[in-house]
PDB file with SEQRES, HELIX, SHEET and CRYST1 records, atoms N, CA, C and O in Angstrom:
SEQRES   1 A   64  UNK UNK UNK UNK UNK UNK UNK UNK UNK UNK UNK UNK UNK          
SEQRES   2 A   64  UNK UNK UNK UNK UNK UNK UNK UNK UNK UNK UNK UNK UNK          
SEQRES   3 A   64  UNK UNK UNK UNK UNK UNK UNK UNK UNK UNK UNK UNK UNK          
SEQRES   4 A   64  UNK UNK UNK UNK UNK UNK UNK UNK UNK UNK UNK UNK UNK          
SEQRES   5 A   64  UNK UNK UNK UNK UNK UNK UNK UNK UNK UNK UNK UNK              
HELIX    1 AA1 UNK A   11  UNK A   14  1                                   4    
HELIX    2 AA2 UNK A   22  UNK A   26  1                                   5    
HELIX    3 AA3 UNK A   31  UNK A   41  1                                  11    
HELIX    4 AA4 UNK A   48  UNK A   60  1                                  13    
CRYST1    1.000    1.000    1.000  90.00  90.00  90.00 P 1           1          
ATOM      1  N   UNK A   1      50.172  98.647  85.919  1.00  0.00           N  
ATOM      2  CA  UNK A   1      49.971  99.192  84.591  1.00  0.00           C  
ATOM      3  C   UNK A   1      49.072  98.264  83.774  1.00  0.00           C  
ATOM      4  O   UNK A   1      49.234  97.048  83.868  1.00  0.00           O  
ATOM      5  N   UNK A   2      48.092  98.803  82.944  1.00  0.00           N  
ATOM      6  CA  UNK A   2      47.443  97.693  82.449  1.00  0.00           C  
ATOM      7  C   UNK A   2      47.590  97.684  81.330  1.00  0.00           C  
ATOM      8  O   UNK A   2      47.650  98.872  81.013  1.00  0.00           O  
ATOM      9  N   UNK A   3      47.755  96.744  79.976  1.00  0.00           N  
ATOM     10  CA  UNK A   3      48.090  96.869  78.503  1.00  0.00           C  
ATOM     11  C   UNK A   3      47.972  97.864  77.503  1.00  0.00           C  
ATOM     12  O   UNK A   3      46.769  98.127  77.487  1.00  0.00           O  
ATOM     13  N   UNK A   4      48.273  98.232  77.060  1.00  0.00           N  
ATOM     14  CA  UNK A   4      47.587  99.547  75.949  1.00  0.00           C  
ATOM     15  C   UNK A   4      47.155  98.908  75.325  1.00  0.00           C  
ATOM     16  O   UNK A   4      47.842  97.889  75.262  1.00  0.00           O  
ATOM     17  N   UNK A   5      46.160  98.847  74.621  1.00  0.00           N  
ATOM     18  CA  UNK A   5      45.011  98.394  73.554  1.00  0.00           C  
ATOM     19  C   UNK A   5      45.158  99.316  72.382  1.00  0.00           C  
ATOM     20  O   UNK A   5      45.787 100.365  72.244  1.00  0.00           O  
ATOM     21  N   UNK A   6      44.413  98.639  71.599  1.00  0.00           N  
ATOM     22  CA  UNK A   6      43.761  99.961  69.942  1.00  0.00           C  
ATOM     23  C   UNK A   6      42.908  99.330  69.968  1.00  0.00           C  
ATOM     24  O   UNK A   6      42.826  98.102  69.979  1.00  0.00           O  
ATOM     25  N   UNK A   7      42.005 100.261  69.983  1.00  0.00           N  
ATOM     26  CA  UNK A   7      40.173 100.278  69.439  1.00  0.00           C  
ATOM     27  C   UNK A   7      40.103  99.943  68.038  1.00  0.00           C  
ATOM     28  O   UNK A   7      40.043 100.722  67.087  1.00  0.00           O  
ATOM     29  N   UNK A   8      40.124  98.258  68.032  1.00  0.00           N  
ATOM     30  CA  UNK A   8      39.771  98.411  66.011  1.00  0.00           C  
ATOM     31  C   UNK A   8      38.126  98.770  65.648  1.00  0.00           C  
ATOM     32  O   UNK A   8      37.123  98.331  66.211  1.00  0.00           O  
ATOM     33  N   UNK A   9      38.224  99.719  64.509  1.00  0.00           N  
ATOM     34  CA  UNK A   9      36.504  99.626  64.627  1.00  0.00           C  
ATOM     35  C   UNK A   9      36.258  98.447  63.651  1.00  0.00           C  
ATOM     36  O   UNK A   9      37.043  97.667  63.111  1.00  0.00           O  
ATOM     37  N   UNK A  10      34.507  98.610  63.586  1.00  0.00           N  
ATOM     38  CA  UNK A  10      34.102  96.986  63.272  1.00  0.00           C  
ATOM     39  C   UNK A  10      34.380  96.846  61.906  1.00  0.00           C  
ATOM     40  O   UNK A  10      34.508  95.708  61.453  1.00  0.00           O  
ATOM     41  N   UNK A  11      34.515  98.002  61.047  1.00  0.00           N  
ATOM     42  CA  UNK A  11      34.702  97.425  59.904  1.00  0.00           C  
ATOM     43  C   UNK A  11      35.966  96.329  59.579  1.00  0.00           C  
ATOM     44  O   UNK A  11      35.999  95.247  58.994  1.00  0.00           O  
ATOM     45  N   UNK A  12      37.023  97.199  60.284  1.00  0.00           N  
ATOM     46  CA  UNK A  12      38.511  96.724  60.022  1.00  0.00           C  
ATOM     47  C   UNK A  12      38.736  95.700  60.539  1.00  0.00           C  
ATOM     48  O   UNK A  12      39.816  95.263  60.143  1.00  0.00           O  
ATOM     49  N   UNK A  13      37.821  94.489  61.890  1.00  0.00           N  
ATOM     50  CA  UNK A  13      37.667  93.734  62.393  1.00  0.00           C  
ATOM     51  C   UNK A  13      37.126  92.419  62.105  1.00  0.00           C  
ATOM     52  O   UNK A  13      37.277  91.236  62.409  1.00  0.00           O  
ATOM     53  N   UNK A  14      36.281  93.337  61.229  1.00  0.00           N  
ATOM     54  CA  UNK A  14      35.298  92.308  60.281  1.00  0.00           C  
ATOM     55  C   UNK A  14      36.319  91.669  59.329  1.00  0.00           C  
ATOM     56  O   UNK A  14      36.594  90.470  59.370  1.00  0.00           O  
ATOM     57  N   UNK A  15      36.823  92.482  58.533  1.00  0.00           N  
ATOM     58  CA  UNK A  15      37.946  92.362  57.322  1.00  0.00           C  
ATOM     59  C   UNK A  15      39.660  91.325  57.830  1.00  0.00           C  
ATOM     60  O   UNK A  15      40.319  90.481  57.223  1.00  0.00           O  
ATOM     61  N   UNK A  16      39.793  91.935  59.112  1.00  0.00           N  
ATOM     62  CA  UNK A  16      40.853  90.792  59.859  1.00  0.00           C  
ATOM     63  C   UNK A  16      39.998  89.881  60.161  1.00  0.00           C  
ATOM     64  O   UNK A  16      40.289  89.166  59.202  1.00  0.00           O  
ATOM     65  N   UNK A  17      39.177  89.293  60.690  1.00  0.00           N  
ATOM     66  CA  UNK A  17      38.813  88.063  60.922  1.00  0.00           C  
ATOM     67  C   UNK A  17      38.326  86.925  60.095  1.00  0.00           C  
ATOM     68  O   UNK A  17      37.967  85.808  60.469  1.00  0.00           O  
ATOM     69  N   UNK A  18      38.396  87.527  58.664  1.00  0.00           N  
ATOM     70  CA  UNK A  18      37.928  86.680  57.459  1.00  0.00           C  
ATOM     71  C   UNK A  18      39.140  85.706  57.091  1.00  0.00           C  
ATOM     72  O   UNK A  18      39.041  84.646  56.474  1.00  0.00           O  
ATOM     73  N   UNK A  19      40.491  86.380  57.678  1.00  0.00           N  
ATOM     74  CA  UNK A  19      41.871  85.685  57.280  1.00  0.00           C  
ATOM     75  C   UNK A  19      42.777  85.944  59.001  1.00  0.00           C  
ATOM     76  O   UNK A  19      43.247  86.923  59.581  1.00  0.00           O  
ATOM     77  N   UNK A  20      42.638  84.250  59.348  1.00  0.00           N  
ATOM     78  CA  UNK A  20      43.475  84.739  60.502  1.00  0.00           C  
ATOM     79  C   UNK A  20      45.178  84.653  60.163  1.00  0.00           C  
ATOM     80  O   UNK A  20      46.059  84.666  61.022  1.00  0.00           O  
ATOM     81  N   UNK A  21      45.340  84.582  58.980  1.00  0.00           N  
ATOM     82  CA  UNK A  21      46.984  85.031  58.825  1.00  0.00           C  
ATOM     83  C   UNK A  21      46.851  86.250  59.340  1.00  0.00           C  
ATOM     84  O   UNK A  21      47.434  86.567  60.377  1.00  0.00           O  
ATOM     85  N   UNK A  22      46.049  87.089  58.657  1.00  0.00           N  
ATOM     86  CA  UNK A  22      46.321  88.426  58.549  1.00  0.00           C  
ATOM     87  C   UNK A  22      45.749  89.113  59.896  1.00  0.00           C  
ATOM     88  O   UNK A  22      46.191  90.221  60.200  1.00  0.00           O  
ATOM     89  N   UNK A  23      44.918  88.579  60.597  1.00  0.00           N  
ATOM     90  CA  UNK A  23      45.033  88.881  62.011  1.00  0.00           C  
ATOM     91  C   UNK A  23      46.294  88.532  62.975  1.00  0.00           C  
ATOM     92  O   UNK A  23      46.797  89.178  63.894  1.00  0.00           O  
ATOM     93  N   UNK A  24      46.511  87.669  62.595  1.00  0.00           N  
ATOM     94  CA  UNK A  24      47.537  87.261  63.316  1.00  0.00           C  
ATOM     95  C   UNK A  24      48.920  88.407  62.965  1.00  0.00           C  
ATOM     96  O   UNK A  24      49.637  88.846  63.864  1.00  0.00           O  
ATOM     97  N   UNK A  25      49.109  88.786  61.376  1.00  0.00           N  
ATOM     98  CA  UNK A  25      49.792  89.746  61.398  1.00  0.00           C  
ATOM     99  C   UNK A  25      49.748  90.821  61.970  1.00  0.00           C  
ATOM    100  O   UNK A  25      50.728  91.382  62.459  1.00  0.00           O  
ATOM    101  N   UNK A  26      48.565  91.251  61.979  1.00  0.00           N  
ATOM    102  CA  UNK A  26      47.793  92.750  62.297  1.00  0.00           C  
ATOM    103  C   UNK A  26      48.164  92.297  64.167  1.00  0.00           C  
ATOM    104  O   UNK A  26      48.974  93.170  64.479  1.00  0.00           O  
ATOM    105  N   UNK A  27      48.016  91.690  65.013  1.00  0.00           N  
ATOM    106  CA  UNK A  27      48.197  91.658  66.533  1.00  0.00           C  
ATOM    107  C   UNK A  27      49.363  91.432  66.979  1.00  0.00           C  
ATOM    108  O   UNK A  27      49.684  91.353  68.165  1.00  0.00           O  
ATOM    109  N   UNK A  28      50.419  91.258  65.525  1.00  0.00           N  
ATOM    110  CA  UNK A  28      51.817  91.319  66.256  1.00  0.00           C  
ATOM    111  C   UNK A  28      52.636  92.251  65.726  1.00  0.00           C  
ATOM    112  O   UNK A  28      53.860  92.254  65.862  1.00  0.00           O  
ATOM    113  N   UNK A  29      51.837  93.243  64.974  1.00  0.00           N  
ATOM    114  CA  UNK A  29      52.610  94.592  64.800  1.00  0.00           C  
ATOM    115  C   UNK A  29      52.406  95.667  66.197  1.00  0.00           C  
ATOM    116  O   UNK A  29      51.449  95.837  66.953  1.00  0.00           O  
ATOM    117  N   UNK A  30      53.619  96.213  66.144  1.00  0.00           N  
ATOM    118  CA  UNK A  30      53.870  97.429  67.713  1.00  0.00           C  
ATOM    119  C   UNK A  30      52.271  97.743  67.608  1.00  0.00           C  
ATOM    120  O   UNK A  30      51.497  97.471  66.690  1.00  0.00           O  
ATOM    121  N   UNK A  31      52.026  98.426  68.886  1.00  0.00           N  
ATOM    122  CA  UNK A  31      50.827  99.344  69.006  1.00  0.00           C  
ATOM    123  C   UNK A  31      50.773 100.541  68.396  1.00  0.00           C  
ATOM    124  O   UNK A  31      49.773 101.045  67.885  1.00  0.00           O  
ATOM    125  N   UNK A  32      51.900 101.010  68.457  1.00  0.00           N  
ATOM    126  CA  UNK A  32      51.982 102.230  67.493  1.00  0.00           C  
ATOM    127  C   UNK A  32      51.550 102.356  65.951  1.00  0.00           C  
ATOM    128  O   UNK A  32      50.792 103.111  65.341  1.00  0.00           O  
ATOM    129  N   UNK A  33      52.323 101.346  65.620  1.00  0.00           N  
ATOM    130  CA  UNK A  33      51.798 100.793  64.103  1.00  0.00           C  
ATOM    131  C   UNK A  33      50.064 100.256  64.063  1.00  0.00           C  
ATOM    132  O   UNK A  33      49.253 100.830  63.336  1.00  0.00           O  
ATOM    133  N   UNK A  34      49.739  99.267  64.819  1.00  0.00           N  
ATOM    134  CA  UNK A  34      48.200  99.086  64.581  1.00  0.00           C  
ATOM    135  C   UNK A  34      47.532 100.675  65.119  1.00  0.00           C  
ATOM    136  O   UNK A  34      46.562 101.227  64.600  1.00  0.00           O  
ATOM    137  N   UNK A  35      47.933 100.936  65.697  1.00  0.00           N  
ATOM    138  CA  UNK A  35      47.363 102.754  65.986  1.00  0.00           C  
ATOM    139  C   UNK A  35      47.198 103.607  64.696  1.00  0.00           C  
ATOM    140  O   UNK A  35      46.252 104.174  64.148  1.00  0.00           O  
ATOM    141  N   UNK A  36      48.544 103.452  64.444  1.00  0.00           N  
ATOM    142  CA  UNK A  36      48.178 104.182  62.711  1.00  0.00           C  
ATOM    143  C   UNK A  36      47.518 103.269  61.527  1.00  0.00           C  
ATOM    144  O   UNK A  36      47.355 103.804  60.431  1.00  0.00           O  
ATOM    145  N   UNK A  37      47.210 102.177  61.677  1.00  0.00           N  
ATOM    146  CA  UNK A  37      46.060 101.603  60.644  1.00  0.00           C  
ATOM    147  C   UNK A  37      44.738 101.937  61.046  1.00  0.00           C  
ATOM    148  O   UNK A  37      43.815 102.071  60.243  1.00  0.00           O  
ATOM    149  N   UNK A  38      44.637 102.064  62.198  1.00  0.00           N  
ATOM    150  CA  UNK A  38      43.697 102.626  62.688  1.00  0.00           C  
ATOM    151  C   UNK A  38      43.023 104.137  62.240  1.00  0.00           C  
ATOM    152  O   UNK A  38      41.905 104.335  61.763  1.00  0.00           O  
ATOM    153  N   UNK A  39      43.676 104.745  62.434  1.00  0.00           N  
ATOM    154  CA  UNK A  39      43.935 106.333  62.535  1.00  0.00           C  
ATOM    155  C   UNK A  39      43.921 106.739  60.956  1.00  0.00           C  
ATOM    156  O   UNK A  39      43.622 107.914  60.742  1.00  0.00           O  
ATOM    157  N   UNK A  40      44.205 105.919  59.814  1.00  0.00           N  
ATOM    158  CA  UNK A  40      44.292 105.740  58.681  1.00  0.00           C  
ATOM    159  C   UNK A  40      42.580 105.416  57.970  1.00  0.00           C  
ATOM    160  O   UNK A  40      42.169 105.941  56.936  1.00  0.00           O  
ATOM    161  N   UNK A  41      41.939 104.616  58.676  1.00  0.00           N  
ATOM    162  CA  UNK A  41      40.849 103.831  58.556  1.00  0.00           C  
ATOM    163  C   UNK A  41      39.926 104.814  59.071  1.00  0.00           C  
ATOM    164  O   UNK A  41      38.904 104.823  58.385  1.00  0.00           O  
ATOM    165  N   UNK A  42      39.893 105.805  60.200  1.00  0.00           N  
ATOM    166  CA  UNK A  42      39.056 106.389  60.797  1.00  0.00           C  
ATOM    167  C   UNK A  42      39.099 108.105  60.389  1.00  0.00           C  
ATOM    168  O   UNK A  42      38.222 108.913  60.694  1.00  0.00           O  
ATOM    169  N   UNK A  43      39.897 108.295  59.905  1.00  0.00           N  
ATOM    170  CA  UNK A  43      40.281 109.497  59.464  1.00  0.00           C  
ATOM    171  C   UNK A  43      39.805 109.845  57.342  1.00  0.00           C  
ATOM    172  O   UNK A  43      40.243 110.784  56.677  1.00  0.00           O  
ATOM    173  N   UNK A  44      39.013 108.925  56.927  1.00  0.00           N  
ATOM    174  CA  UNK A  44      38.665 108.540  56.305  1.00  0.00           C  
ATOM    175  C   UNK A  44      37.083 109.252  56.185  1.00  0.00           C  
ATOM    176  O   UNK A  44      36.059 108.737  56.634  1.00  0.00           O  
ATOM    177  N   UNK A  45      37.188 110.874  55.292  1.00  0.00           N  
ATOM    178  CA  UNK A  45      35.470 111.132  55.267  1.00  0.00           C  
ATOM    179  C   UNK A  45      34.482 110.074  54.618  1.00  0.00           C  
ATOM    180  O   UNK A  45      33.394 109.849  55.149  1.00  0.00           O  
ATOM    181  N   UNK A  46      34.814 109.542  53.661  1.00  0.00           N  
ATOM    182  CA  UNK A  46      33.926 108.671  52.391  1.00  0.00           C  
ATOM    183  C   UNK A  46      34.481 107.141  52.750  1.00  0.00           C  
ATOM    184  O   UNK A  46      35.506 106.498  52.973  1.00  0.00           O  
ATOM    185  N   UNK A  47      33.096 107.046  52.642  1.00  0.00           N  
ATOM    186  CA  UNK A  47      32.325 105.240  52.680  1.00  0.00           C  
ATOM    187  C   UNK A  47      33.558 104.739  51.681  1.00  0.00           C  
ATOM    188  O   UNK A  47      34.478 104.205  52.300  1.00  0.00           O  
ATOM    189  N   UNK A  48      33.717 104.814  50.373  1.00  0.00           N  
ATOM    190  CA  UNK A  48      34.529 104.238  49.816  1.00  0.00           C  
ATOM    191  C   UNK A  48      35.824 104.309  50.224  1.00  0.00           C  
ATOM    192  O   UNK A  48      36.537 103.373  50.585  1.00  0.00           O  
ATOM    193  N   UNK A  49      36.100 105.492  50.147  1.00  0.00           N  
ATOM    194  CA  UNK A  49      37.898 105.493  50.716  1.00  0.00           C  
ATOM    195  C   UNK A  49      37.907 105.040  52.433  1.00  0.00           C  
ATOM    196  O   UNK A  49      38.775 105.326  53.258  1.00  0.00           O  
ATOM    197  N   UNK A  50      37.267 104.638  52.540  1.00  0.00           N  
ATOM    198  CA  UNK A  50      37.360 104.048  54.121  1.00  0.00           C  
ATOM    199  C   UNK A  50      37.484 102.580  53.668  1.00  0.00           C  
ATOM    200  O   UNK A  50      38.291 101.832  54.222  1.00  0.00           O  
ATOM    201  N   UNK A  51      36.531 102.082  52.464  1.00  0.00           N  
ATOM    202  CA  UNK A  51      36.855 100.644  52.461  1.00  0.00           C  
ATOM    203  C   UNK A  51      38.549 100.282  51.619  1.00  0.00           C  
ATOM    204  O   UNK A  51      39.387  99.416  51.871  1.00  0.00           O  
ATOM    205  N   UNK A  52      38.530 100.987  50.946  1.00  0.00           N  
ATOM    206  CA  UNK A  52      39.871 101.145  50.288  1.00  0.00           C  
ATOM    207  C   UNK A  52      41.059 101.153  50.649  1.00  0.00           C  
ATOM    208  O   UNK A  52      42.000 100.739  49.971  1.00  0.00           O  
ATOM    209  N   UNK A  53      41.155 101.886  52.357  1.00  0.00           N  
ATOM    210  CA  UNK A  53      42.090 102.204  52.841  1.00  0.00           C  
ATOM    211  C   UNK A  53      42.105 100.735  54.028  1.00  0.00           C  
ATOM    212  O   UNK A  53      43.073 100.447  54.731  1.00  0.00           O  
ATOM    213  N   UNK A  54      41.099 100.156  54.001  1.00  0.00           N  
ATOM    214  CA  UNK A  54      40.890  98.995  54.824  1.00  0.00           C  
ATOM    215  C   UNK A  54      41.613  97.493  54.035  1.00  0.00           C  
ATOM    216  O   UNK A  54      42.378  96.701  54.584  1.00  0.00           O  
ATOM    217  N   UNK A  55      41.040  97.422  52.469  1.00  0.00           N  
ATOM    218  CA  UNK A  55      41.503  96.619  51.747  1.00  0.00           C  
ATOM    219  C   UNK A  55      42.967  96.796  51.781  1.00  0.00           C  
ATOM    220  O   UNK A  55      43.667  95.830  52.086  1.00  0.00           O  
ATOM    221  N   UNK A  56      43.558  98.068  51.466  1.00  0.00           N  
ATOM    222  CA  UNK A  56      44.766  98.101  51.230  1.00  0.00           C  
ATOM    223  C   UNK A  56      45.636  97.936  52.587  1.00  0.00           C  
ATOM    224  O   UNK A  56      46.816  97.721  52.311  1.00  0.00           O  
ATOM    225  N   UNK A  57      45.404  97.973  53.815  1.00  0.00           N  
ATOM    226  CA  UNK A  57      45.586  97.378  55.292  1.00  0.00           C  
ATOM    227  C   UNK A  57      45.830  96.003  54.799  1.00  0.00           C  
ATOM    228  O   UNK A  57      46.907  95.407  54.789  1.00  0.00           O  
ATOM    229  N   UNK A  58      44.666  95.584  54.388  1.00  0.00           N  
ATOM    230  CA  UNK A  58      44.424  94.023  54.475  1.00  0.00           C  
ATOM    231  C   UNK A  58      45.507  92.997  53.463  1.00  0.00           C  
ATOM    232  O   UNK A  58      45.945  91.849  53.538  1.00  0.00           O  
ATOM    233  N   UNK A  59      45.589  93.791  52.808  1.00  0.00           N  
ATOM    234  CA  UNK A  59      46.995  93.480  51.145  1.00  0.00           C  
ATOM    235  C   UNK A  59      47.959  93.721  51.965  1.00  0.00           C  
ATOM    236  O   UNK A  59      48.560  92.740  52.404  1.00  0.00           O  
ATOM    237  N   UNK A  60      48.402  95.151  52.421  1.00  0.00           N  
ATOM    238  CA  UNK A  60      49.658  94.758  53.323  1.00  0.00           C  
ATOM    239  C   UNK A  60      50.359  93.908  53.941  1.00  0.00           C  
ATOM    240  O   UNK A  60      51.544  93.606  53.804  1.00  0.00           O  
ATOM    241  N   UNK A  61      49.197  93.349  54.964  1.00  0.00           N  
ATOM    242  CA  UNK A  61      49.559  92.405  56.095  1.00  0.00           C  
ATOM    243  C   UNK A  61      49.484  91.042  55.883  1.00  0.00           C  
ATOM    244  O   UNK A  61      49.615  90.101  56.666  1.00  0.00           O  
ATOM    245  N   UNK A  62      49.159  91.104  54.219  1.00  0.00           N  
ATOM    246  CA  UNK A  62      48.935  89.640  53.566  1.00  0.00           C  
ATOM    247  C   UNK A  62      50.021  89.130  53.073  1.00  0.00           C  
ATOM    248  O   UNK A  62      50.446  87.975  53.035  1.00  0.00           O  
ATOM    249  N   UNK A  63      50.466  90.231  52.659  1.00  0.00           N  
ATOM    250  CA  UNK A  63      51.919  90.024  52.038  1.00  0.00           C  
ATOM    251  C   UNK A  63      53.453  90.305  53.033  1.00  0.00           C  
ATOM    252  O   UNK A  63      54.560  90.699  52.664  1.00  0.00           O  
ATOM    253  N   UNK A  64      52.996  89.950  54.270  1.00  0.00           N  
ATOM    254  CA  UNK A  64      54.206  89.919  55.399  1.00  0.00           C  
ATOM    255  C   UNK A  64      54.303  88.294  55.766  1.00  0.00           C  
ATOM    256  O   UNK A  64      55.122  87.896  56.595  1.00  0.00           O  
TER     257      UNK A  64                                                      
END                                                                             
């Protein structure tokens, strides 16, 4: 069996790697859960509410 992964796209990648707390949060939540930040982030028609919904990811996992 080989690992299940989530495809982060680059924005949301970019934004975790500026703070490795918050990467570090973001890679030890279930897959299911980083699936739906995902799915949250990509499901997103507008440039703005895509960054919005990324920031507010990023506040989340800041405050764990």
């Amino acid at each position: 069996l080989e690992p299940r992964t989530v495809d982060v796209p680059d924005d949301l990648a970019a934004a975790l790697a500026e703070n490795p707390g918050v990467r570090a949060a973001f890679d030890a939540l279930s897959n299911s859960v980083r699936k739906e930040h995902v799915r949250q982030v990509e499901s997103a028609k507008a440039e703005e509410t895509r960054n919005r919904r990324i920031a507010n990811i990023i506040a989340k996992l800041g405050e764990e």
